[in-house]
N, C-alpha and C positions, 0 to 999 in steps of 0.2 A: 504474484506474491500479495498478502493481504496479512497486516498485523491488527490486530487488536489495541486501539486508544480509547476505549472507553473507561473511565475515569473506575476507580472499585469493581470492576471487572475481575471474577477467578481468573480468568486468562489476559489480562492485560502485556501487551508487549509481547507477547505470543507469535508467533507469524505461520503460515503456512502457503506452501507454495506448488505449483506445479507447472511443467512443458507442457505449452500449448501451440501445437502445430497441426495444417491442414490435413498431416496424416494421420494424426490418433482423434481429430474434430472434437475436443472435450474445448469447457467455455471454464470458466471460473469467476464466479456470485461472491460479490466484496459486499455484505451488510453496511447498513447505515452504522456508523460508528469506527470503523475501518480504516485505515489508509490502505491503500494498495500503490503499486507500484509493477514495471517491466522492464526486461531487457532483452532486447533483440539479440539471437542467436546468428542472423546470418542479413544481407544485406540488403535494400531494398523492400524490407519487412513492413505492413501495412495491419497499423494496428484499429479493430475496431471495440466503441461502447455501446453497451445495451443501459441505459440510466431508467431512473423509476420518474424523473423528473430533469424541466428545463435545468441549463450549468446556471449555477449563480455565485460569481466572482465573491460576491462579501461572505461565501457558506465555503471556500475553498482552502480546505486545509493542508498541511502536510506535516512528515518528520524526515529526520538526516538518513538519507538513504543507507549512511553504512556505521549507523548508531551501533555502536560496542554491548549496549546494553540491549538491543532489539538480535544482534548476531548473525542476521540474515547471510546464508552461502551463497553469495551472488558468483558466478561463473565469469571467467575472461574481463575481473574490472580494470587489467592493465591498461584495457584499448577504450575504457569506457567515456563516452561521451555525454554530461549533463548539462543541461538548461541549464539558464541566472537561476530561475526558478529555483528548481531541485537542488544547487546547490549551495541555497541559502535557507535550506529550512532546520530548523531549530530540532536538537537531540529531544527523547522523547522526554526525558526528565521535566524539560525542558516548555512544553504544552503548558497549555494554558487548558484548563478543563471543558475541551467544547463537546463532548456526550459522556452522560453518566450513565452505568450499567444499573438496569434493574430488574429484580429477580423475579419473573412471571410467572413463575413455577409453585408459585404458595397461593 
């Protein structure tokens, strides 16, 4: 899953998402500006990143994984297990403006 937080974005808070499993081998490209997020379907799941760059803690954002206003259909969250992390990050309303959308197209 991958939403859109870039600040005056047409698509802002948008999300789009897909199954990704060793038997359909499809990947899914989170742009800079993005949050993304996962949730393991089955057990012992081993998740890998492809980054464009080293991790650097002071660049690490996030939002409320089951923000009302982002809507995301997340599958089986009865049994769902999240981080300190993840479950203290701030609804999207909520951001503080860390990427602004600009129109390359002109």
């Amino acid at each position: 899953m991958a939403v859109d937080i870039r600040t005056s974005s047409p698509t802002f808070g948008q999300w789009a998402a897909v199954e990704l499993s060793p038997e359909n081998g499809e990947q899914l490209w989170v742009p800079a500006g993005f949050a993304h997020g996962f949730m393991t379907l089955v057990a012992d799941t081993v998740i890998s990143y492809k980054v464009t760059a080293p991790y650097s803690a002071a660049h690490d954002r996030g939002v409320k994984w089951d923000d009302p206003a982002i809507g995301i259909n997340w599958p089986n969250v009865g049994d769902c297990v999240l981080s300190d992390k993840d479950a203290k990050q701030p609804l999207l309303s909520e951001l503080p403006e860390y990427f602004t959308y600009r129109n390359t197209e002109n």
